[in-house]
Steps between C-alpha positions, in 0.01 A plus 500: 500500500720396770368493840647826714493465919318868667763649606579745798434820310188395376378402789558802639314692251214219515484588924487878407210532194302240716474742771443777270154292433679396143280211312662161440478528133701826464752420733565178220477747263780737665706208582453305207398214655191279425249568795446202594876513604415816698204346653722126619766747677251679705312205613840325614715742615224688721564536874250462799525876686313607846328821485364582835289197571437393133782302242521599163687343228700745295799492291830656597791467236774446767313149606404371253884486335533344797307293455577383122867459583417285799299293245766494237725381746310212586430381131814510441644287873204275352651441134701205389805626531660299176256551226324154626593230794678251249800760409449636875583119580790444264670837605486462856620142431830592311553792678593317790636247310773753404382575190506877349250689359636451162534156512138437628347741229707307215467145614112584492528668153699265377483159609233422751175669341649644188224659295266537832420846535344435798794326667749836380669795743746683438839529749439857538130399660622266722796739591259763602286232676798420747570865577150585555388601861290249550706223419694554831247502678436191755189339638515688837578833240210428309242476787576831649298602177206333566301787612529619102371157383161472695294605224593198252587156637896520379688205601795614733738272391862622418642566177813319559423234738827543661615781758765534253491807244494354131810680397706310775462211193684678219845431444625806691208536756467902408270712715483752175592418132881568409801364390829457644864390335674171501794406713860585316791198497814561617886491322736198586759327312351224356770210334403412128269748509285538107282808484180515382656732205632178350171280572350367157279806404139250449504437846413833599222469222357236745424226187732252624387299740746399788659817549491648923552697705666500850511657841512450859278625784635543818329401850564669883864604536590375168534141689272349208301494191370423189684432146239588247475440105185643277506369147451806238277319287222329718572754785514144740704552799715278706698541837637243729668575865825654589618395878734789451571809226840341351571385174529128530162505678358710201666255247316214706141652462593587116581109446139395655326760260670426172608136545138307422443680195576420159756680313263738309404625829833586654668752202657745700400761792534838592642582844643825738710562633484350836800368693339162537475448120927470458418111435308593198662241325377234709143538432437310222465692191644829275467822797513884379514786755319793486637879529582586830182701627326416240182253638282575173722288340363266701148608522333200496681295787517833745065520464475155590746560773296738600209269503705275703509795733080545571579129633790548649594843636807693550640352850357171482689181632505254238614253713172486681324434154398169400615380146132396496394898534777547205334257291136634572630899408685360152185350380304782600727745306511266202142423472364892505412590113729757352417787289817414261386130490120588345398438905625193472725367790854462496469103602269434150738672284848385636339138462411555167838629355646166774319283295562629170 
């Protein structure tokens, strides 16, 4: 039989038949509780009373639910948080290594400690972890309840060892849990201009390799930017510098992306509609265009744009940003497992398809 907490109403019963001079043994028996159980709660939950010049212990229901929530609440500040400190470790770790819930809780199912029950969490765990109360709660927040940790020696170190809330680390830094829609493009007259309607049908099948897609992300006062390409099999993406939004800059960045690769790896790519992509045919291999307004045909290349983005906010000057800093972001977005890729990373599997 599973183990069943007092609760409030039978405490309140308990307070009442004690006073009516009701025996231990058939208040178990009313409550169907063993009576030993009956006999632990009064001894804990009692409180010390005056009367006149004497103290008396009695027990009053009110207190002592006090007095078992206080000491719930302090088992539970005192638990390991993550099922046990290694996956505590590992989550904080990738967490603020950019890493999502989902890719932690598949990378450790599926590659790091596959078969390790121990080792295992699920996304939704570490999800509610993050949006828990006490996960925001600082070192200075966490010692204005010290007066409810006297009775057991609890350390009073922070859960997240920053000042920072954990859900400032996810992608879109969310105070609650919701979704929002991707940016739209916009319509301009593009010269030589193939839809995606005439696009060999496997590549939207994602089993060729060397098929991408394209976009551009613009920076304060659309002065700069970004070109970037995501390849739809390996999910790797690319991006190199624009000094301004215009086509021959765009055509530029394209040429660094697709020019060291081998043929195999530069089939064709899927761009929108975007004014500085009218020197398409300049990049370097076979370019589509997607619908106008239509960015899930695209899907792939506008979520790692949006990646980009947790690094690189709406606003930002990319001329103040070191092509070092570029470098460092790309090989953080291309070495995060992937839930498509078996939690692999995009960098192992675009090398193995390089090299085949």
């Amino acid at each position: 039989m599973k183990h069943k907490k007092i609760t409030y109403t039978e405490r309140i019963l308990l307070g009442n038949w004690k006073k009516e001079g009701i025996a231990n043994k058939e208040i178990a028996r009313r409550l169907g509780r063993p009576v030993l159980t009956i006999r632990r709660e009064l001894k804990r939950n009692k409180t010390r009373v005056a009367i006149g010049k004497d103290v008396e212990m009695i027990y009053e229901p009110i207190h002592a639910q006090f007095v078992a929530m206080e000491r719930r609440q302090i088992a539970f500040a005192a638990k390991q948080p993550l099922k046990n400190k290694n996956v505590y470790s590992y989550v904080l770790e990738h967490l603020r290594g950019g890493w999502s819930p989902e890719q932690i809780s598949g990378r450790l199912r599926n590659v790091d400690h596959k078969g390790e029950r121990n080792w295992q969490i699920c996304m939704e765990t570490i999800y509610q972890f993050i949006y828990k109360d006490k996960t925001d709660k600082t070192r200075d927040g966490q010692r204005t309840e010290v007066d409810l940790r006297k009775k057991r020696s609890i350390p009073l170190e922070t859960v997240t060892d920053h000042t920072r809330p954990l859900y400032e680390y996810l992608r879109r830094k969310q105070v609650r849990r919701r979704t929002k829609g991707g940016r739209k493009s916009q319509r301009v007259r593009i010269p030589d201009r193939v839809s995606i309607h005439d696009r060999p049908k496997i590549v939207a099948r994602r089993k060729q390799f060397g098929h991408w897609e394209g976009d551009s992300i613009v920076g304060k006062s659309h002065a700069s930017g970004l070109h970037t390409e995501y390849e739809r099999v390996s999910s790797l993406t690319r991006f190199e510098r624009l000094n301004r939004i215009t086509g021959s800059q765009a055509a530029l960045a394209a040429q660094k992306i697709f020019n060291p690769l081998p043929m195999h790896a530069k089939r064709s790519t899927t761009l929108d509609n975007g004014l500085e992509h009218t020197n398409h045919t300049l990049f370097g291999l076979k370019t589509y265009f997607a619908d106008p307004y239509s960015s899930w045909q695209r899907g792939g290349n506008e979520n790692c744009n949006l990646w980009i983005r947790y690094f690189f906010p709406k606003k930002t000057d990319f001329s103040t940003i070191t092509d070092e800093e570029l470098k460092d972001v790309e090989w953080e977005l291309n070495n995060r497992p992937r839930k498509r890729l078996q939690f692999k990373t995009p960098q192992e599997v675009f090398d193995e398809y390089l090299n085949l």
